[in-house]
Backbone as CSV, one residue per row, in Angstrom:
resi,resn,N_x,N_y,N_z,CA_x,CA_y,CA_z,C_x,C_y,C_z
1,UNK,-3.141,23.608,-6.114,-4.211,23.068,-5.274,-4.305,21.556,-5.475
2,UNK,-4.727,20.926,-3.846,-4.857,19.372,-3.969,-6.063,19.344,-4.699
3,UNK,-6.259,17.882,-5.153,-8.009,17.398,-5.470,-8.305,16.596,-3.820
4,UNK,-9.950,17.532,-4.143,-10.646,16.911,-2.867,-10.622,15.783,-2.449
5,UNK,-10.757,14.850,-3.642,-11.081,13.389,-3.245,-9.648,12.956,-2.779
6,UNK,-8.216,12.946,-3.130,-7.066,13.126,-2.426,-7.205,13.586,-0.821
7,UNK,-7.705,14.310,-0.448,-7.109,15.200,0.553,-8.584,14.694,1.997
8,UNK,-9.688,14.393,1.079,-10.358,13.423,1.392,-10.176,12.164,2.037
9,UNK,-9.608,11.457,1.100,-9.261,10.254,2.100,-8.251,10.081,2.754
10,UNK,-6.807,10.903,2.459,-5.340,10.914,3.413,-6.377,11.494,4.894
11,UNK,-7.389,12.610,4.874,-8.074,12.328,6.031,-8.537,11.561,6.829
12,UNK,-9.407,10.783,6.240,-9.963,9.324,6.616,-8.873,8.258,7.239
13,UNK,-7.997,8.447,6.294,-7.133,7.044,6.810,-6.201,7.663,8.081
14,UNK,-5.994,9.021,8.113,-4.999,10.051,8.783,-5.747,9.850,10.293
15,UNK,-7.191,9.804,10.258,-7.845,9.878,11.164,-8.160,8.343,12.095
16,UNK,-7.988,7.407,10.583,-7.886,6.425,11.191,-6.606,5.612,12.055
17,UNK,-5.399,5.776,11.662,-3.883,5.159,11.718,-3.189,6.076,12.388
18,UNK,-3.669,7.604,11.989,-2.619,9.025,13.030,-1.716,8.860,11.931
19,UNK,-1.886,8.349,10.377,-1.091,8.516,9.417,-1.375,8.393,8.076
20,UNK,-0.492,8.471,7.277,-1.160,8.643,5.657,0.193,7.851,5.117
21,UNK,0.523,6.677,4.711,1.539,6.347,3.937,1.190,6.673,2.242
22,UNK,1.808,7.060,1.869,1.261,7.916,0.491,2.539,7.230,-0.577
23,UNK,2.460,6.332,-1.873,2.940,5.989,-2.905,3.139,6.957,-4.397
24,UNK,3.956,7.746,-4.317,3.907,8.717,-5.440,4.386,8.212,-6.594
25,UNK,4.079,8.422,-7.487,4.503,8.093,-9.074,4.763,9.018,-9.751
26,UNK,5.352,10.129,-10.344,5.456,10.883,-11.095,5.606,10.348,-12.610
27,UNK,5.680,11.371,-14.079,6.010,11.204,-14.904,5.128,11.525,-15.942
28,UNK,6.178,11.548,-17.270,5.712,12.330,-18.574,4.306,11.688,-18.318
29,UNK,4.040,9.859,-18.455,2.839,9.160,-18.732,2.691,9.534,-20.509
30,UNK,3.571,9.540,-21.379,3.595,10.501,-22.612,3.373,8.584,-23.510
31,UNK,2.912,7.818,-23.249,1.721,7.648,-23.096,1.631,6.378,-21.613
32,UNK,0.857,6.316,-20.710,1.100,5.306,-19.458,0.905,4.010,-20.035
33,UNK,1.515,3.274,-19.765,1.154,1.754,-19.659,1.652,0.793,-18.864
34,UNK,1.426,-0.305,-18.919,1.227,-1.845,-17.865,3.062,-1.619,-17.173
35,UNK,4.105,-1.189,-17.589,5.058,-1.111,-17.270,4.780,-0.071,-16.175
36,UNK,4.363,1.373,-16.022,4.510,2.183,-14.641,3.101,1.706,-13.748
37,UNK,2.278,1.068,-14.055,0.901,0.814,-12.885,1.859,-0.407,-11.859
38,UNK,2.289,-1.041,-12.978,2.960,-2.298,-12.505,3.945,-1.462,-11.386
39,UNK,4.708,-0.891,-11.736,6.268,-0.521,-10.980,5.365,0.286,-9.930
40,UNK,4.201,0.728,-9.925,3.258,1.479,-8.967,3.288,0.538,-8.077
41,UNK,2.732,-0.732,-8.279,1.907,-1.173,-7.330,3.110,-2.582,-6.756
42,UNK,4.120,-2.727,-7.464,5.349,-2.675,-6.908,5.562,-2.313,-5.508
43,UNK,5.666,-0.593,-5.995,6.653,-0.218,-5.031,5.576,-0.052,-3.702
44,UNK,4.152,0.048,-4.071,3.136,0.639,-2.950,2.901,-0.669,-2.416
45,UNK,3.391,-1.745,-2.884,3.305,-2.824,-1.765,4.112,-3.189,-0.760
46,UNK,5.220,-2.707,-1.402,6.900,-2.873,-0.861,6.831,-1.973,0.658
47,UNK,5.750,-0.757,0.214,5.823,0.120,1.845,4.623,0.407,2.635
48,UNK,3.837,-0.745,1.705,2.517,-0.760,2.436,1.335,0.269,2.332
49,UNK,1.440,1.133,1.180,1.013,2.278,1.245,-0.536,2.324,1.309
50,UNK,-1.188,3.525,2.207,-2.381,3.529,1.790,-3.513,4.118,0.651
51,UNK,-2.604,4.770,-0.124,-2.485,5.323,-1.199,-1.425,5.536,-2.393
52,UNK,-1.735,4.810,-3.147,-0.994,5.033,-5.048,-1.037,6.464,-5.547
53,UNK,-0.627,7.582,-5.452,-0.727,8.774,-6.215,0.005,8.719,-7.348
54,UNK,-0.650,8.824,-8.424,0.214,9.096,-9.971,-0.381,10.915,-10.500
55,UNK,1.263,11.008,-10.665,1.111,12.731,-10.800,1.698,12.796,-12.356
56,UNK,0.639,13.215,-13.559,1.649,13.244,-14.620,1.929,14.854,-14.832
57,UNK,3.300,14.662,-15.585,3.932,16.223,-15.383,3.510,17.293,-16.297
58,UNK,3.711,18.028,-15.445,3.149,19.479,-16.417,4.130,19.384,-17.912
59,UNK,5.390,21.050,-17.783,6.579,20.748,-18.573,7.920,20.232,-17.445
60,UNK,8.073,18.872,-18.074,9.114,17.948,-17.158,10.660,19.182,-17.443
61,UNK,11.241,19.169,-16.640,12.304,20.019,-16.777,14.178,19.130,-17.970
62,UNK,13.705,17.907,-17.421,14.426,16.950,-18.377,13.985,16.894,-19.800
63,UNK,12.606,17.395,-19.812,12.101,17.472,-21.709,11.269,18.561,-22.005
64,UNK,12.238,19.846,-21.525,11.537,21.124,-21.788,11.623,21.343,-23.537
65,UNK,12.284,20.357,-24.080,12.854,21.018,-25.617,12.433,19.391,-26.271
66,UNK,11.293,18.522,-26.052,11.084,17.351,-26.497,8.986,17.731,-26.678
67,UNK,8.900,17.465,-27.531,7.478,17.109,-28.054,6.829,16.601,-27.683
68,UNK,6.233,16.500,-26.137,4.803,15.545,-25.827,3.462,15.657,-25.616
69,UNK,3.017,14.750,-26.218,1.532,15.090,-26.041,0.768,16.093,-25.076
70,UNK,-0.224,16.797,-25.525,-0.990,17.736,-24.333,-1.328,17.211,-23.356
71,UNK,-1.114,18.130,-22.094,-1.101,17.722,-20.670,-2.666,16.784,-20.208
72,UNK,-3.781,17.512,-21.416,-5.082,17.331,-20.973,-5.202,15.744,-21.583
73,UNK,-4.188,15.531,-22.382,-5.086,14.200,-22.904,-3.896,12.988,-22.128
74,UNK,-2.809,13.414,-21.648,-2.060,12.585,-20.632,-2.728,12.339,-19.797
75,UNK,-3.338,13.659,-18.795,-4.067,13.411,-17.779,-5.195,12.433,-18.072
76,UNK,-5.963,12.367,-19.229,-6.896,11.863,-19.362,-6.627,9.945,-19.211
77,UNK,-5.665,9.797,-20.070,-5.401,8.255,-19.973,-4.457,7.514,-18.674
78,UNK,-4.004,8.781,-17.957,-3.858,8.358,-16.420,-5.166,7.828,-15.838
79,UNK,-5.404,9.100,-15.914,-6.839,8.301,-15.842,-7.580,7.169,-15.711
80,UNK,-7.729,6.702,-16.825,-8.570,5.706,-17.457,-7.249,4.457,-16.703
81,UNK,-6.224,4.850,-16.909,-5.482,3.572,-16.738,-5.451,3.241,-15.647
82,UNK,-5.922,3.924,-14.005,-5.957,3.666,-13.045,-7.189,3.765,-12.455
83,UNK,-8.206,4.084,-13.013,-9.449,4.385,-12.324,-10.381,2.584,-11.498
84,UNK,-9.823,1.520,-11.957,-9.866,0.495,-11.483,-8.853,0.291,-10.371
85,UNK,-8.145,0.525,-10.094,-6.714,0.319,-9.220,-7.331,0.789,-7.834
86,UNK,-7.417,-0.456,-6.823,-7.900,-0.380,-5.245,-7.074,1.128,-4.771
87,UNK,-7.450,2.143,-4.636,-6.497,3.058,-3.339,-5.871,3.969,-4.498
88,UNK,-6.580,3.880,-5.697,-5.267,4.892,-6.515,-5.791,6.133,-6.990
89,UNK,-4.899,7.569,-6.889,-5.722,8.205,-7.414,-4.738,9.024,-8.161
90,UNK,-5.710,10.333,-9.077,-4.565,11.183,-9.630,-4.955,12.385,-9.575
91,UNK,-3.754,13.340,-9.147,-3.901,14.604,-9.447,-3.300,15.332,-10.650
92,UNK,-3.534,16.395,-11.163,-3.188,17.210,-12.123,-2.394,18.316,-11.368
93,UNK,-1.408,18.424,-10.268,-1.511,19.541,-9.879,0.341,20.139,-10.593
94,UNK,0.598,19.296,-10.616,1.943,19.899,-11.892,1.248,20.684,-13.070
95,UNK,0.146,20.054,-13.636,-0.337,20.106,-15.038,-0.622,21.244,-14.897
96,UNK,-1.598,22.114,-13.499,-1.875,23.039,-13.431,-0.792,24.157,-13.199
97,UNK,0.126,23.773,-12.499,1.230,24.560,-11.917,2.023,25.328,-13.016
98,UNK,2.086,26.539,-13.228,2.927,27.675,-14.141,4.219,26.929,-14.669
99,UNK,4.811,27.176,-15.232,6.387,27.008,-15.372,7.091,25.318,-15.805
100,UNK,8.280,25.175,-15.444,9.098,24.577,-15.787,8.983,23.106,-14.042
101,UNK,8.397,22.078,-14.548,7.802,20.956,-13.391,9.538,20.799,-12.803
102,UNK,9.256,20.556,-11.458,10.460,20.419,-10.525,9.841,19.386,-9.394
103,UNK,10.133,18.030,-8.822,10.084,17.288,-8.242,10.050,17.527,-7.100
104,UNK,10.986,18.454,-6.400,10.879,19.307,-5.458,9.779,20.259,-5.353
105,UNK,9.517,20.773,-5.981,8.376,21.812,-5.332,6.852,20.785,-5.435
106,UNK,6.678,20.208,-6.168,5.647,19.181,-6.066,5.265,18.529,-4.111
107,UNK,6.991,18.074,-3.887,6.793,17.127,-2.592,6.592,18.643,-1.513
108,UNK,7.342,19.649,-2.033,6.899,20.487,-1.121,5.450,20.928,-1.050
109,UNK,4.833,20.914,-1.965,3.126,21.328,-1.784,2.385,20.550,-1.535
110,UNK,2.491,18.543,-1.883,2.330,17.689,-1.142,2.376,17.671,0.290
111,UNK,3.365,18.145,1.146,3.599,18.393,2.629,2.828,19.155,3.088
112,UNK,2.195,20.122,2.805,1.902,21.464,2.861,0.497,21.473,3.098
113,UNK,-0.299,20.774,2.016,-1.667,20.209,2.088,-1.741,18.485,2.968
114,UNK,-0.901,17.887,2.839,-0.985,16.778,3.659,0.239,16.120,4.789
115,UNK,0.363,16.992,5.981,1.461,17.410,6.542,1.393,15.475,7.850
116,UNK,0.468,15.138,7.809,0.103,13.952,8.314,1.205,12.294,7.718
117,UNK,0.805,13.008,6.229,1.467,11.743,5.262,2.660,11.275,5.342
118,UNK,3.278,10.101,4.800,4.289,9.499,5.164,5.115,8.987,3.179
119,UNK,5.579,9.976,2.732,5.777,9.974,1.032,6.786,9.090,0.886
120,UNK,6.344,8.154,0.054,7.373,7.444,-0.803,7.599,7.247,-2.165
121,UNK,8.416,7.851,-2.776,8.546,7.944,-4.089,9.014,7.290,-5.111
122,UNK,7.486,6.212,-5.895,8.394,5.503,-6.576,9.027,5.716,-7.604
123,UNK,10.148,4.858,-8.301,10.902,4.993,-9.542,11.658,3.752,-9.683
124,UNK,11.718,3.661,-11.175,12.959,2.726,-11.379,14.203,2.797,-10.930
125,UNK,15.112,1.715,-10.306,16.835,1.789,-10.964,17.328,3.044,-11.756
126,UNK,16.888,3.019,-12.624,17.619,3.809,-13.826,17.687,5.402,-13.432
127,UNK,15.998,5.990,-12.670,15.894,6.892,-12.347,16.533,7.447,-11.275
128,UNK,16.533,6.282,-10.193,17.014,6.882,-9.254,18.663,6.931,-9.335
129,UNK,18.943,6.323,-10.013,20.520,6.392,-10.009,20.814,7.938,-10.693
130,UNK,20.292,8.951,-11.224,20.173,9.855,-11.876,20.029,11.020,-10.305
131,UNK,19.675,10.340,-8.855,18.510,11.202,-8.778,19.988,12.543,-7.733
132,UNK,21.444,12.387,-7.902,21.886,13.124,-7.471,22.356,14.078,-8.465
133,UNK,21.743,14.457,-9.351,21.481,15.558,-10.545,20.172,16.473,-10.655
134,UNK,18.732,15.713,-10.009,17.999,16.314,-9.591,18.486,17.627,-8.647
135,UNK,17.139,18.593,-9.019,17.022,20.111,-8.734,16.664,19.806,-6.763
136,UNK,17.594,20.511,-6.058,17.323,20.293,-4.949,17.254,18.856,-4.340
137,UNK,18.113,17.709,-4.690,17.956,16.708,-4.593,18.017,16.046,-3.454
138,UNK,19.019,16.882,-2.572,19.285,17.089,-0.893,17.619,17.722,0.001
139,UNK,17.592,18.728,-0.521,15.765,18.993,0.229,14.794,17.881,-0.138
140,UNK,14.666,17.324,-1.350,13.808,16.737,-1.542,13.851,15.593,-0.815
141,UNK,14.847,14.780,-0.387,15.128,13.664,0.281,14.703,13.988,1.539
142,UNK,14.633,15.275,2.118,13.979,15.692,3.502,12.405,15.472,3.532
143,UNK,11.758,15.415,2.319,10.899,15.550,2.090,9.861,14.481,2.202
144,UNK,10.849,13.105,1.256,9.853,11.917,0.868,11.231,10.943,0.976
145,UNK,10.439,9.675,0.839,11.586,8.305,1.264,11.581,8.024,-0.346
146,UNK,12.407,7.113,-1.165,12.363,6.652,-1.818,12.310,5.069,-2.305
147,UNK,11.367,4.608,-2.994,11.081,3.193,-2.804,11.627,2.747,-4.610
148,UNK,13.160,2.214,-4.976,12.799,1.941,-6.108,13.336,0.921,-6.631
149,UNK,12.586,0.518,-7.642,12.666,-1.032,-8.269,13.329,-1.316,-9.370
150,UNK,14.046,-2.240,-8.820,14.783,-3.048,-9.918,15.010,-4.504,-10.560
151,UNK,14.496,-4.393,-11.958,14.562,-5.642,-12.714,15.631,-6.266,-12.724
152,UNK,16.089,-7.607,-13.146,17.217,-8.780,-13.225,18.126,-8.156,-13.654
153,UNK,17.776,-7.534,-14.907,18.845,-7.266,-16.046,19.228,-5.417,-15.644
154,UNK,18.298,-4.979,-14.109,19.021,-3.710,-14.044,20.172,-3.506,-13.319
155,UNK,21.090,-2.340,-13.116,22.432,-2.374,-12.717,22.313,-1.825,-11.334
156,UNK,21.368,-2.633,-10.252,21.363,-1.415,-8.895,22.385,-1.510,-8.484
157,UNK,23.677,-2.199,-8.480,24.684,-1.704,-7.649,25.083,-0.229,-8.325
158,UNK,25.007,0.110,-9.178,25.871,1.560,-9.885,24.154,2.442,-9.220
159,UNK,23.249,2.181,-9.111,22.299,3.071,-9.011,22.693,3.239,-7.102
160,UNK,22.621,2.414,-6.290,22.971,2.478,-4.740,24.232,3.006,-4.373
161,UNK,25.406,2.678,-5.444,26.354,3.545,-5.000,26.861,4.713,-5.419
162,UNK,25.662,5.043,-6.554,25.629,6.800,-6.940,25.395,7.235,-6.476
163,UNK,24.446,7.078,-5.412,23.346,7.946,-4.439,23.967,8.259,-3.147
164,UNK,24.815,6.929,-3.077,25.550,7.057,-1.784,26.666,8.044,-1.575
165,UNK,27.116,7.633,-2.612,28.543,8.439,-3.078,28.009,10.208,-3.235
166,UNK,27.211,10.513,-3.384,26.661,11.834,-3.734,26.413,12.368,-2.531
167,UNK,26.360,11.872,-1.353,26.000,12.711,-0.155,24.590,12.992,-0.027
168,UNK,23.207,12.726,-0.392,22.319,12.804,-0.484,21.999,11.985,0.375
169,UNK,21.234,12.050,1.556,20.643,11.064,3.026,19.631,10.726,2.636
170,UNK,19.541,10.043,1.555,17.666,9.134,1.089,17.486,8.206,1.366
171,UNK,16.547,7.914,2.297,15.404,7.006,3.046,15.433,6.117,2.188
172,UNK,15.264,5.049,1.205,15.289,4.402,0.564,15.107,2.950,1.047
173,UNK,14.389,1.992,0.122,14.010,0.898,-0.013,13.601,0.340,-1.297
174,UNK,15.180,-0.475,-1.642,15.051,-1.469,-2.906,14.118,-2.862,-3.158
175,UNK,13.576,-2.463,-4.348,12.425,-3.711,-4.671,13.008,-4.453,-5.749
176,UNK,13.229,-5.567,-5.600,13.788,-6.576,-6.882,12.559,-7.600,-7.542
177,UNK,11.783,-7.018,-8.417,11.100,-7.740,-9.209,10.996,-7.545,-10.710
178,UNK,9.731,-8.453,-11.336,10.192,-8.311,-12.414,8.625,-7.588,-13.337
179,UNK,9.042,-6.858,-13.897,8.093,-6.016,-14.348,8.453,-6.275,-16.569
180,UNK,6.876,-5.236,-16.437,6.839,-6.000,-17.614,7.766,-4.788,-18.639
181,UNK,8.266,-5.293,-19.412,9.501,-4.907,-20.292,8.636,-3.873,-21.795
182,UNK,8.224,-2.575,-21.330,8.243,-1.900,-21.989,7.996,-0.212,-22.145
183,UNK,8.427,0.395,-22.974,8.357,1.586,-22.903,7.546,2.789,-23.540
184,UNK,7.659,4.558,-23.356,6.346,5.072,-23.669,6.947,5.131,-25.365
185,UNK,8.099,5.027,-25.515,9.044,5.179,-26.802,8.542,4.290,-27.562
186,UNK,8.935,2.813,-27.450,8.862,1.680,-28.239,7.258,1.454,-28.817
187,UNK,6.026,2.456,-27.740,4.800,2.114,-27.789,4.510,3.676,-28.761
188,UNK,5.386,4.780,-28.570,4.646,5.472,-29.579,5.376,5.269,-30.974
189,UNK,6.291,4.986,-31.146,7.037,4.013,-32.388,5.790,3.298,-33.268
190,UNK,5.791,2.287,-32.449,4.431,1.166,-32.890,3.338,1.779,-33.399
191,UNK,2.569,2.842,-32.650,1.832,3.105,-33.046,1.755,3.946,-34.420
192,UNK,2.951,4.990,-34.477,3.033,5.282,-35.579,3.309,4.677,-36.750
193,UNK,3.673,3.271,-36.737,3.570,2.555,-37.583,2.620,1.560,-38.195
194,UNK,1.832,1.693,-37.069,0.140,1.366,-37.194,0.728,-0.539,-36.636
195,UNK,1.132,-0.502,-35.417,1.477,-1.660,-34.725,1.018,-2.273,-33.603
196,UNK,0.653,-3.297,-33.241,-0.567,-3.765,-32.387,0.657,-2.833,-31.072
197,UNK,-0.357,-2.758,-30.075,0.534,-2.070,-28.805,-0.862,-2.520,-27.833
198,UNK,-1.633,-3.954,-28.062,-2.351,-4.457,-27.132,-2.207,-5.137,-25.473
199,UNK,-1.202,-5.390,-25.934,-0.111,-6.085,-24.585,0.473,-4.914,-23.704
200,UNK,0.498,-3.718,-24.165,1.331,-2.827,-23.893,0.899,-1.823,-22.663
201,UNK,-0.532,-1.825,-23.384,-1.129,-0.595,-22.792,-2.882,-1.174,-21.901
202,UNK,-3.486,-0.550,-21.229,-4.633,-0.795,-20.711,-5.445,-0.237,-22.014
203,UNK,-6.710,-1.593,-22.911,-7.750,-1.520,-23.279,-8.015,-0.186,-23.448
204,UNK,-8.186,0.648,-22.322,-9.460,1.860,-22.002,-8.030,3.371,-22.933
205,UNK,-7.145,2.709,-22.616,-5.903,3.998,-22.791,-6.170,3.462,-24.267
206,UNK,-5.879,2.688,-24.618,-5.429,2.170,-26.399,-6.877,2.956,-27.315
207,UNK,-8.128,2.794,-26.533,-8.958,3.244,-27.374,-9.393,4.635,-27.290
208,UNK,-9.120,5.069,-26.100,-8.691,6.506,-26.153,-7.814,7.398,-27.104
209,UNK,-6.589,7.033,-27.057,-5.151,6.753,-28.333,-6.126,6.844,-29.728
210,UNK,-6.181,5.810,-29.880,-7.264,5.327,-31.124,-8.438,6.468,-31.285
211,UNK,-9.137,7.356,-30.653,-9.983,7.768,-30.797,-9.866,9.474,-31.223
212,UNK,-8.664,9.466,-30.414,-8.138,11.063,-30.761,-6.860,11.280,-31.244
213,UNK,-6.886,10.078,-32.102,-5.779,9.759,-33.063,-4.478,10.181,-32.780
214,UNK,-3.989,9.768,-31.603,-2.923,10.221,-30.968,-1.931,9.699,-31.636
215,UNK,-0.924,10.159,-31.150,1.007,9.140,-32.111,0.971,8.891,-33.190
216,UNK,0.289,9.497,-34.026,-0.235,8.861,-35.705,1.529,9.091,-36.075
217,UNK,1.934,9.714,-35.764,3.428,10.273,-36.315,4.321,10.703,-35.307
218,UNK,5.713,10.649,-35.847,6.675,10.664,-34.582,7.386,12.004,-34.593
């Protein structure tokens, strides 16, 4: 199931335009910071979107056998980390969803409840060059466009001509900027070492972290 306030305003604006351009974000978020809001609002500028959706994942199918934090307290600092952000919102609906998270069935229940919308899915370089290994990677491209960004030092020619080369027909639109240089790794590292990670993360997430003594250990 969508959240109301989602399904709410792709109405409003659906009603207003005869459309919904919709900015998806997926991911662990195992813990979010200034690096994916950033690559968010990136890519939701790049296609104009009228909505930022950040979806963090239930069990990601790439780290069914990796240790991450509970879904409830991910969701929670999604949260917090976007609840300022003009147009952004989040659902839990992986988190809720049974089983093993698939990218595909997500955009398919996205369609389903908001058949108006116009999906673009952001991601890094790195990801999308991966993305002709994805589960259903051919349907999913029927599904949603892909909008993704790449830093100086990333390699999009090997990411544009993987995708190409794979036979996969994705809608796509490359963003070349520069985002800020860090990860959920290097930040739960730090923390377990009791290491400032102020720069890293949004205020409201760090003292959250801090409060329910998250990453104390790796």
């Amino acid at each position: 199931m969508l959240e109301q306030d989602i399904l709410q305003y792709h109405n409003e604006v659906t009603q207003r335009y005869g459309y919904c351009t919709i900015c998806v974000l997926g991911g662990t978020f195992d813990p979010i910071h200034v690096g994916h809001t950033a690559l968010a609002q990136a890519a939701s500028d790049a296609v104009q979107a009228h909505m930022t959706l950040y979806i963090p994942a239930g069990i990601p199918s790439f780290k069914r056998d990796k240790h991450i934090v509970e879904a409830a307290h991910r969701l929670a600092m999604v949260k917090l980390a976007t609840e300022d952000l003009e147009h952004s919102f989040v659902s839990a609906c992986e988190i809720e969803r049974d089983g093993i998270t698939y990218t595909y069935d997500t955009f398919r229940m996205l369609s389903q409840f908001m058949p108006n919308a116009k999906f673009m899915m952001a991601l890094g370089s790195d990801a999308y060059a991966t993305l002709p290994i994805w589960y259903k990677a051919k349907e999913l491209a029927k599904l949603t466009g892909f909008v993704w960004v790449a830093r100086a030092y990333d390699d999009a020619e090997y990411a544009r001509r993987n995708v190409a080369e794979s036979g996969i027909n994705a809608r796509s639109i490359e963003v070349h900027t520069s985002l800020p240089d860090v990860s959920s790794t290097v930040i739960r590292e730090c923390l377990a070492s009791d290491h400032s990670v102020s720069k890293m993360l949004d205020p409201k997430v760090e003292s959250y972290i801090k409060q329910h003594k998250l990453y104390t250990s790796l």
